[in-house]
N, C-alpha and C positions, 0 to 999 in steps of 0.2 A: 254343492256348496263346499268350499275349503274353511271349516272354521276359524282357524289358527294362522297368525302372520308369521313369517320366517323368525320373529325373535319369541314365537313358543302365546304370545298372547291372543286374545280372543280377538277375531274380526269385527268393527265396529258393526252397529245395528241398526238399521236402517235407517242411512244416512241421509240427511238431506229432505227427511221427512218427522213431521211433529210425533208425538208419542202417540196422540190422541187417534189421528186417523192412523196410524200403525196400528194400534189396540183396534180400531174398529173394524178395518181390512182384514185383522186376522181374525176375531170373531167371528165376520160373516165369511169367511173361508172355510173354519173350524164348521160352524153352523149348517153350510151346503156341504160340505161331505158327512155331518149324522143325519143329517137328511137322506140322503144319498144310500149312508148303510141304515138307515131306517126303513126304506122303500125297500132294500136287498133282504133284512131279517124280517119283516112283515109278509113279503113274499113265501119266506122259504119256512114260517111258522105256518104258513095257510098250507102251504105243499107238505109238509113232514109229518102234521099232525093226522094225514089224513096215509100217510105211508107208516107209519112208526106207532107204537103203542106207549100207552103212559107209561110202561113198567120200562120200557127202554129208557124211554127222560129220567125214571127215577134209576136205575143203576147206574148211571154215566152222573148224574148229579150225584148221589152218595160218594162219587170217588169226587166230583170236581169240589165238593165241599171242602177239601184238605187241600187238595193239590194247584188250586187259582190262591189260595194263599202262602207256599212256598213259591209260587210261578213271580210272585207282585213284589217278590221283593228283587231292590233293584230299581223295579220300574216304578214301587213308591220309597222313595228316599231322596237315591242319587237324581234325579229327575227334578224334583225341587229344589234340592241342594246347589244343583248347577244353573239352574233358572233363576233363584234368588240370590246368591252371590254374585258381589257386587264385580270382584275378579274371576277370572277361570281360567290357566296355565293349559297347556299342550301335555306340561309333566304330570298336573292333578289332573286333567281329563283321564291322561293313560293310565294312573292309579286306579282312579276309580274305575277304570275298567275291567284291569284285569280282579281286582278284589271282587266286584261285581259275579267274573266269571268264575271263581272261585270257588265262591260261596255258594252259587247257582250249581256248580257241578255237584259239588258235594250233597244239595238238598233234592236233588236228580236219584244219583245214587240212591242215597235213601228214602224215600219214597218209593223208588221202585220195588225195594225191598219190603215195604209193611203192606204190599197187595194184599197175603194171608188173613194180617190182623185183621185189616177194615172188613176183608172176606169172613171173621170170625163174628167182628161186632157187627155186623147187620146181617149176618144169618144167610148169606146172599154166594155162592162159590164163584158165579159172573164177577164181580168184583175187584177179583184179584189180579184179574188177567187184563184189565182195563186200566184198572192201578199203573201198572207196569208200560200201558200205551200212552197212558197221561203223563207220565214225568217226563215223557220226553218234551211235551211243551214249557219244561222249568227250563232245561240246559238251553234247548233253541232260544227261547225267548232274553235269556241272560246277552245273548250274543249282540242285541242291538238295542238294547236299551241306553245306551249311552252316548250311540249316536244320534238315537230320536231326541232327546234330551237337548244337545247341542245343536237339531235342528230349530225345537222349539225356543230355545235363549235367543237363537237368532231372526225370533218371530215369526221363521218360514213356515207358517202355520197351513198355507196351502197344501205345500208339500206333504207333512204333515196327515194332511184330512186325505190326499190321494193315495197315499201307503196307506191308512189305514181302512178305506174301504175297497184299493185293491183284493187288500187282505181278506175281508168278506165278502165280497163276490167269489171269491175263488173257493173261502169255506162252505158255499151255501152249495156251488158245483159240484164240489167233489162228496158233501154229506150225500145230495139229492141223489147221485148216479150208485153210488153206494146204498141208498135205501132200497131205489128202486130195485139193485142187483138182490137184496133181499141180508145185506151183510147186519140188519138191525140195530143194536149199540153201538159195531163198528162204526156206523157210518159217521155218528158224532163225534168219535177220539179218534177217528184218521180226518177230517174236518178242521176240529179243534187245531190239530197237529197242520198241519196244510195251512190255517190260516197264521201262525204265531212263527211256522218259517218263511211264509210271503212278506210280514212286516220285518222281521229280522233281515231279509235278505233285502228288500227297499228301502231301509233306515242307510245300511250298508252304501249302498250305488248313491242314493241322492247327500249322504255326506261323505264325501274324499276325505277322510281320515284314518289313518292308518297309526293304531296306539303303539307309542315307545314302549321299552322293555322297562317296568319299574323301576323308581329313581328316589330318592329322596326328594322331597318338593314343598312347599310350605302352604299350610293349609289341610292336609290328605286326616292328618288327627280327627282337627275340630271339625273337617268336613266332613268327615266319619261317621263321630258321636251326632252333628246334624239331622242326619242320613237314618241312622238308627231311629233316633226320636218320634220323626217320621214314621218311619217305618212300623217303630212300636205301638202308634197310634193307629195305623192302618189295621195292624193288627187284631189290638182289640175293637177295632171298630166292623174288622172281618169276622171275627168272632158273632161277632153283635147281629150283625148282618147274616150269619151262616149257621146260628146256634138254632135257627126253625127249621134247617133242611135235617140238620141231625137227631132231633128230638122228632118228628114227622116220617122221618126213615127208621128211624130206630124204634118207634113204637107202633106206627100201623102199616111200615112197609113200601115198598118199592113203587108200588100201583097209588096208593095214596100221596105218595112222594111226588109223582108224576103229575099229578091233577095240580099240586099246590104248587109247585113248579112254575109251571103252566100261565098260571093265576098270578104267582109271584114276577115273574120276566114281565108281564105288560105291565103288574103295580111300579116299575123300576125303567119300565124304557122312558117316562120323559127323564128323569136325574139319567139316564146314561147317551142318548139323544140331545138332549139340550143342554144338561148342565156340565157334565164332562166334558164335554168339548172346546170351551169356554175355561174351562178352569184354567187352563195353560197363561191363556191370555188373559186372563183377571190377574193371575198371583204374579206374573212378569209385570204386568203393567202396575199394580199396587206398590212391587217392589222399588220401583225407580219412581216414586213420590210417594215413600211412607214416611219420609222426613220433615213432608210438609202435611200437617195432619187435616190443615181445610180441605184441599184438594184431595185426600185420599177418602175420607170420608164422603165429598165429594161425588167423584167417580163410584162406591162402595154403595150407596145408596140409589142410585140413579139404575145400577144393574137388580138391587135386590126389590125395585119400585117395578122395572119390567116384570121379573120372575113370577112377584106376585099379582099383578095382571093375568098375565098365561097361565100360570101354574093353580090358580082357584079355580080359574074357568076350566082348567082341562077337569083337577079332580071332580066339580060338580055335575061335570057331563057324565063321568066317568060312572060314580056313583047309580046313577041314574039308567042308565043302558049299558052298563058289566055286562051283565047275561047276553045281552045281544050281539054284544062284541066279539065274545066268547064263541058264541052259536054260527056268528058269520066266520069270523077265523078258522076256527080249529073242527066246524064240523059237529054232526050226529057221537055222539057216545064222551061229549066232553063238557056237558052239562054242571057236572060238581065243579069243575075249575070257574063257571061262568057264579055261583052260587058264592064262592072263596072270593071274585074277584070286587065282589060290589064291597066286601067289607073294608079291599083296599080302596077304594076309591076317596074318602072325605081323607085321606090323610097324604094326599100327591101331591098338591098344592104346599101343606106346613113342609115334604117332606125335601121339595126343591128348595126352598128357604131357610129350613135348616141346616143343609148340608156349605150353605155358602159358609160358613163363619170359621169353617177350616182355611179358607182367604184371608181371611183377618192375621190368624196366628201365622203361614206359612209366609205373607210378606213384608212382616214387621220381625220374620227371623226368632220366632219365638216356640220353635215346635215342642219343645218340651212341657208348654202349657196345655199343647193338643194331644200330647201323649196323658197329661194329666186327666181334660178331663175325657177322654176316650174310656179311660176307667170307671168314669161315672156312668157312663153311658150305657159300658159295657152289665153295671151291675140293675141299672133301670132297667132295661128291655130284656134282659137275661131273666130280670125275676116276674115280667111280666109273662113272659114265653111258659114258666114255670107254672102260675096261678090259670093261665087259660088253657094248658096243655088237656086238661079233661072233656075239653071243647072238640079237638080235635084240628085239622089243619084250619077251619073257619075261624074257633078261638085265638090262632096264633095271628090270623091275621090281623083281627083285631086288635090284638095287643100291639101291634107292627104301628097301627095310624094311633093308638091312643100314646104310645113312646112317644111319636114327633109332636103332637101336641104339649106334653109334657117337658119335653128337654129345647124345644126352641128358642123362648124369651131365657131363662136360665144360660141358653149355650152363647146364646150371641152378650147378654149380660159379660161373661166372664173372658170372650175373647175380646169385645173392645174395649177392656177394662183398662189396659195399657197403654193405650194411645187415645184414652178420652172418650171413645163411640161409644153414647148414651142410649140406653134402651127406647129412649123415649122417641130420639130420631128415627131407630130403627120402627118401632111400633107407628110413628108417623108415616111412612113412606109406605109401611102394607097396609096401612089401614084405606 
């Protein structure tokens, strides 16, 4: 795909076709490749867990706890920024490029450098030296985030879904032959690394775009400050998201880490399976009729009336046969994660429903209210994680589904606060 027409502007978007079946084609496109890399990580959880020991998931998760949130930025900001803006210039594309790559180098470098520290606060000397193998996924991944971006404004969400489970098939190859060879930790930060330059290098080939040298260009500011917002919401919301792997490492250790880990990745595969992948196509599509508020609400409810369909039935399955899931997956000697995982289960269902309402704020162009209340959020579940910590990693999860209980009707409350989206439709539609 060549984004850009010879006078520097965005290639129209699929032309000749209604927005509605575009939105849909590209969901179910998004849709069959997390399917697709659902089938490839559920595979290579059954194969690893029975090659690899807990303690290895927990020192490779100690470092990824910092370093997936220097890695995402980039890939959360400019990425919304350029899919909800209504223009997008060849000169602000290449802006935000090289800023992008920048910014990304610089948090590379360092990173690689606080290997020690984090080797200091978790008592752990493995650490340091993985530290140092994980930044290399911030600079790689910097490199094509802003091609993916310009793939997905242009809808091509297929393309899209086969880069990115190119990308995991080839991580699931290369961890597996490296467990087997006996490389251990290695085998998941050369993996990691394998798969974050397969999509860097695929975003590249399927967009023909080659970024100009920086320029002045109108827009690169406010599309900036945007991008940040974003970002800062991502943020605290990574926080929010990653403040159990550090209080679980930090206090009972690598082996414990490993279990809840474990427990934690299947509480979270449907939201990254069904709901990420979708999100492209929700906030593009919301973006281009948030001016008409019937219709956007419209569409807005109709996606979050499926979710909650799917998404109760999974958690109440879930709930229910945790342990068993656990026992089939991952094998003899992996019992406590199956025991952590039932506590996630009653809250899978609120947890894909609540995470929609970042939709709302990202395509009515208002992310500074998501940055807002990501704050809130962060100080909810943060003091929850705190009160249950003497529980141990079962406590934590708990506090994990009683959060989404807690911050849903409240979240979606104060994101459609702006454009009219009444609690009461929303509470209509899951009910």
């Amino acid at each position: 795909m060549k984004p850009f027409q010879p006078d520097g502007t965005f290639h129209p978007i699929a032309a000749g076709e209604g927005l509605r079946r575009t939105a849909v084609r590209g969901a179910g496109a998004s849709i069959t490749g997390a399917a697709g890399q659902f089938a490839v990580q559920i595979g290579s959880v059954v194969i690893l867990a029975r090659l690899l020991t807990p303690s290895d998931f927990g020192i490779v998760t100690m470092v990824t706890t910092f370093s997936l949130l220097l890695r995402s930025f980039g890939l959360n900001g400019f990425t919304e920024l350029i899919m909800q803006r209504e223009e997008i210039t060849d000169s602000l594309a290449s802006n935000l490029f090289w800023i992008n790559l920048g910014i990304g180098t610089i948090l590379t470098l360092s990173f690689a450098s606080a290997g020690k520290l984090l080797a200091f606060f978790y008592h752990n000397a493995a650490v340091a030296q993985v530290t140092e193998g994980m930044a290399l996924t911030i600079g790689i991944g910097s490199l094509g985030y802003i091609h993916s971006a310009l793939l997905q404004r242009a809808m091509h969400f297929r393309t899209t879904a086969i880069i990115g489970f190119t990308g995991s098939v080839l991580q699931v190859i290369i961890t597996i032959v490296l467990a087997i060879a006996g490389w251990h930790y290695w085998a998941l930060v050369w993996g990691s690394v394998t798969q974050t330059a397969a999509v860097a290098t695929g975003s590249w080939l399927m967009c023909r775009w080659m970024p100009n040298r920086p320029r002045r260009a109108t827009g690169t500011g406010s599309g900036f400050k945007f991008a940040m917002n974003v970002y800062w919401h991502f943020a605290f919301a990574y926080m929010t998201g990653n403040t159990d792997n550090l209080l679980v490492g930090w206090r009972f250790g690598a082996h414990a880490l490993g279990f809840y880990k474990k427990a934690f990745d299947l509480f979270v595969m449907p939201q990254t399976q069904l709901l990420s992948p979708i999100s492209g196509v929700a906030v593009r599509t919301l973006s281009r009729v948030s001016r008409d508020r019937e219709q956007f609400q419209r569409y807005f409810l109709r996606t979050i009336s499926v979710l909650a369909l799917v998404g109760m039935g999974i958690g109440a399955d879930f709930a229910l046969v945790g342990k068993d899931i656990i026992r089939f997956l991952l094998g003899p000697g992996w019992e406590e994660a199956g025991r952590i995982f039932v506590l996630f289960g009653p809250g899978i269902g609120v947890m894909l429903l609540y995470n929609t309402h970042g939709w709302i704020h990202l395509s009515i162009g208002r992310p500074e209210r998501w940055f807002r209340w990501g704050l809130m959020e962060f100080v909810c579940t943060a003091s929850l994680f705190l009160l249950t910590l003497r529980w141990g990693p079962s406590g934590i999860a708990l506090a994990w589904t009683t959060s989404y209980f807690l911050l849903m009707f409240p979240g979606f409350w104060y994101a459609g606060k702006p454009i009219g989206l009444g609690i009461g439709a929303v509470l209509g539609v899951i009910w």
